[in-house]
N, C-alpha and C positions, 0 to 999 in steps of 0.2 A: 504493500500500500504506500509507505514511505517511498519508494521508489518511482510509482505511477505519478506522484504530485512533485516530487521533484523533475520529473519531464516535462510536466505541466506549467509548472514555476518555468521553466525554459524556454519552454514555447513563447509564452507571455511575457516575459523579463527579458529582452537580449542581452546577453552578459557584456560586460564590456570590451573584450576580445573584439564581439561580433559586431558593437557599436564604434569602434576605432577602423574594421575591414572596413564595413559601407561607406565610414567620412569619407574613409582612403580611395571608394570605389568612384565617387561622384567627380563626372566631368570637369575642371577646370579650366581658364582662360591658359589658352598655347600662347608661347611664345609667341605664333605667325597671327593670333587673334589681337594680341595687343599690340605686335607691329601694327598692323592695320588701322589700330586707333590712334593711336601717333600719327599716322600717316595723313588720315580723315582730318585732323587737325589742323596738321599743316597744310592743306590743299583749301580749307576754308579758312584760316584764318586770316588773310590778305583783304578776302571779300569781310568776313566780319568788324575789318578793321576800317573797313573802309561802308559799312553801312554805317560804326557808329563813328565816323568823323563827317561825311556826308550827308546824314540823315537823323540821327538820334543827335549829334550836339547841335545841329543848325533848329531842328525843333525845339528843344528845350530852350536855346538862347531865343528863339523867339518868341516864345510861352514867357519869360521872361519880360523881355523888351516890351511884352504888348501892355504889362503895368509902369511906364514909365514913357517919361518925354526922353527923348534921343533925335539930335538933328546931327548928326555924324559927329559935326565937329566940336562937339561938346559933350561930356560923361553923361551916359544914363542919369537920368532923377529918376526916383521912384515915386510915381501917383498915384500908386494903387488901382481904382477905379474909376480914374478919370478920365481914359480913354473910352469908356468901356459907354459911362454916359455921355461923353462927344456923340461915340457911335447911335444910340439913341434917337439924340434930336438930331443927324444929320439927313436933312433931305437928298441929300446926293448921295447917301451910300445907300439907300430903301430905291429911287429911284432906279441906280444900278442894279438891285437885286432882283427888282422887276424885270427889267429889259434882261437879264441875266437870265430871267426864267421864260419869258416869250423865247429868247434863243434854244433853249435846252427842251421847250415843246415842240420847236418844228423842229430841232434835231435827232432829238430821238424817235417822234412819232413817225416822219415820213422818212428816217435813215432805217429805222426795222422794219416799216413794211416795202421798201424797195429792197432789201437784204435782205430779205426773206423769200420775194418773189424772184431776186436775181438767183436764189440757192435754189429753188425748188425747177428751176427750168434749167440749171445746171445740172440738177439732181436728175432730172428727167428726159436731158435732151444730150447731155453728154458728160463725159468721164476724161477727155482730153485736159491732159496736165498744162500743157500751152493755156487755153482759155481760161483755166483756173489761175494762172500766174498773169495773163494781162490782166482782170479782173483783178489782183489783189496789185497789181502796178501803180493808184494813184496813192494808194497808203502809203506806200515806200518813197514816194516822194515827201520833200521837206514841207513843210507849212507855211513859209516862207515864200519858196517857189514858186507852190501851187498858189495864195493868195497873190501873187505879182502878177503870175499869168493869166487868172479868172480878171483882177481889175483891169488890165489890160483891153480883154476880151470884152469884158463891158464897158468898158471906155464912149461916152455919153456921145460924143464924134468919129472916132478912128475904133471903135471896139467892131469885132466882126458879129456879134448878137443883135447889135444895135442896127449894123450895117443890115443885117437881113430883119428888123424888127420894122425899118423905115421903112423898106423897099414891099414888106407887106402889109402893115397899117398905116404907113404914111410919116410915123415920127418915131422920133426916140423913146426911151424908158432910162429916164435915174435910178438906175440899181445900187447904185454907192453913194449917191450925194442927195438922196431924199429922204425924209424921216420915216415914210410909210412902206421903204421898199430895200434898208440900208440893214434890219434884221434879217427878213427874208433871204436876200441876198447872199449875206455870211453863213446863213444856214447851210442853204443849198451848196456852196462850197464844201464846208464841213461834211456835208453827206455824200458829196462827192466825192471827199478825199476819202472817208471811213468807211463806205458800204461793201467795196472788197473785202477787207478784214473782214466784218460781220457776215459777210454772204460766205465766206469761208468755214466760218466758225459753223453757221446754221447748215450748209453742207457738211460737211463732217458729222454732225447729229443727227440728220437724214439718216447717212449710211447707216448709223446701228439700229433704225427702225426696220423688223423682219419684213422681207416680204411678203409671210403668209398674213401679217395686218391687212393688207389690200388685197389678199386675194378673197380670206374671208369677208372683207367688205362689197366686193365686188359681184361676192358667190348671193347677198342679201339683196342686190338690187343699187348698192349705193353709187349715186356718181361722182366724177372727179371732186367738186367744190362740197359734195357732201361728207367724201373721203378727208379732205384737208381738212374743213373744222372741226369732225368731230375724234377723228384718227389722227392726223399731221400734228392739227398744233397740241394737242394737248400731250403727244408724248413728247412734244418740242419743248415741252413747258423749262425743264431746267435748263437748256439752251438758252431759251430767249429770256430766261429771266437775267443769267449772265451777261447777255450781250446786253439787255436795258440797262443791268446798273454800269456795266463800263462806260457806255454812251452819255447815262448821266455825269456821271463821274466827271470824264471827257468834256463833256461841252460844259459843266460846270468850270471849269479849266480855261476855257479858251480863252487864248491872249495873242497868237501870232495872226490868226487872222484877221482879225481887228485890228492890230498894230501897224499890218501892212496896209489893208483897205482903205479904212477910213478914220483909224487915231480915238474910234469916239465918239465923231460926227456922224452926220449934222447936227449941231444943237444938242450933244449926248444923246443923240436918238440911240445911238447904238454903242455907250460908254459901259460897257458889261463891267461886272464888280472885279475880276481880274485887271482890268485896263484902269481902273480907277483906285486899286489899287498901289499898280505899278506908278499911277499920276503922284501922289499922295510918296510914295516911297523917293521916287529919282526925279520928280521935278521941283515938288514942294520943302523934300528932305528931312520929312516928318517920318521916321520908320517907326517910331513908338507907335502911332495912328495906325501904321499901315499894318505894324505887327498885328495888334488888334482886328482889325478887319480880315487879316489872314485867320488867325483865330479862329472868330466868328465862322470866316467861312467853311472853315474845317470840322467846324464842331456841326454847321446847320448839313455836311454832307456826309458825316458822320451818321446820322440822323435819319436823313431820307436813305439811303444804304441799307439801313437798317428794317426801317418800313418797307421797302420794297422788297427785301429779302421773305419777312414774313409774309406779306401780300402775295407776291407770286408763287410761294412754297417753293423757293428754289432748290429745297434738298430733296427732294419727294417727287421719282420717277412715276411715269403711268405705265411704264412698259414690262412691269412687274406683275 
């Protein structure tokens, strides 16, 4: 009997023998495993050093700055939140935010559904890498460029739009130097320059929609434009919620096109809150103000980012 429960005790108790084999048994970090983290290390630390001298100190020093006067050539003061009520009562930076946001509605609304309809007739009509690469061609050009070459082109005398705009209704169109036609304008730009990228993007999300989606659609009766809204976009949904907030993001941003077009004009018809910014920073040489206003703006698109992320359920596929 004493015998059967000291087997028993053994079974249940590992002796310590048998506790010292297993430690001895369990995998360790090799040599070649911790080479490799070393290694990891040093392959990123160049870029780590350089997000935070480029990005995390330029941010904080201006999270800073934005409570304080600063006109370069004199030390920070600190005012605490006096910039903060500047920004408040200023009619010209609410103004800006306006016209900031008329930009950002014709940029996003009519640059996703031409990127969407340029993807789905890519999707449909061909697969050739060539047509895909002119298609994403005017992205890769600079912002600059392309806003030099568009004013040009609409150039109220010598542009060639205008030149075919007389010759079929008899006159010109101020596309750059009218109050009612100097947003429009930049938009249309803007979605000219971006809707390659996005038509790409929403290509690519196409491809991982199966085919038997459409054939089962197909096999019920459904037609093409009944297939696309109730099949297309909704398994598109995390695509295009993607491409919404970049595009927000994006043209909440814009600053070269408007730098080059028109400065702001006519009459700030079109002085977006980036441009009025940059006014405020390098003409007036107030960067305390401007800090502030950058702030602001980061926090209010911090914000809508946010909302539209829950709004469109961007993590949450239908093709499941």
């Amino acid at each position: 009997m004493a015998i059967v429960d000291r087997q028993a005790t053994e079974r249940l108790v590992p002796s310590e023998s048998g506790r010292e084999r297993s430690r001895k048994a369990k995998p360790g970090r090799s040599p070649a495993h911790r080479y490799d983290g070393r290694l990891a290390w040093i392959l990123i630390t160049p870029a780590l050093i350089g997000f935070l001298v480029f990005a995390v100190y330029p941010a904080l020093r201006g999270i800073y700055l934005s409570f304080t006067d600063f006109h370069v050539l004199t030390p920070p003061k600190w005012t605490g939140f006096a910039n903060l009520t500047e920004l408040i009562h200023d009619d010209v930076f609410w103004t800006s935010l306006l016209v900031t946001a008329y930009f950002v509605v014709l940029s996003v609304v009519v640059g996703t559904v031409v990127s969407v309809i340029t993807a789905v007739v890519l999707h449909r009509l061909t697969g050739s890498t060539v047509v895909r690469g002119l298609i994403i061609l005017p992205f890769l050009i600079s912002g600059v460029v392309a806003a030099t070459v568009w004013s040009w082109m609409m150039d109220s005398q010598l542009g060639i739009i205008n030149v075919v705009l007389t010759h079929v209704f008899g006159q010109p169109t101020l596309f750059l130097g009218s109050r009612a036609w100097a947003i429009p304008s930049i938009a249309m730009i803007g979605v000219w320059k971006s809707m390659g990228y996005n038509a790409i993007i929403v290509f690519a999300g196409l491809q991982t929609i199966p085919p038997s989606v459409y054939e089962a659609g197909r096999l019920d009766g459904a037609g093409e434009v009944r297939m696309f809204r109730h099949l297309t976009l909704p398994l598109l949904r995390p695509i295009l919620a993607m491409v919404i907030v970049l595009s927000v993001i994006g043209s909440f941003q814009v600053f070269d096109l408007v730098a080059v077009t028109t400065k702001g004009g006519p009459a700030n018809a079109s002085n977006v809150l980036p441009m009025y910014i940059y006014t405020k920073a390098f003409s007036q040489f107030d960067f305390g103000y401007a800090a502030t206003m950058s702030l602001a703006l980061f926090v209010m698109l911090m914000i809508i980012t946010f909302l539209q992320m829950r709004l469109l359920r961007a993590g949450e596929s239908d093709t499941n």
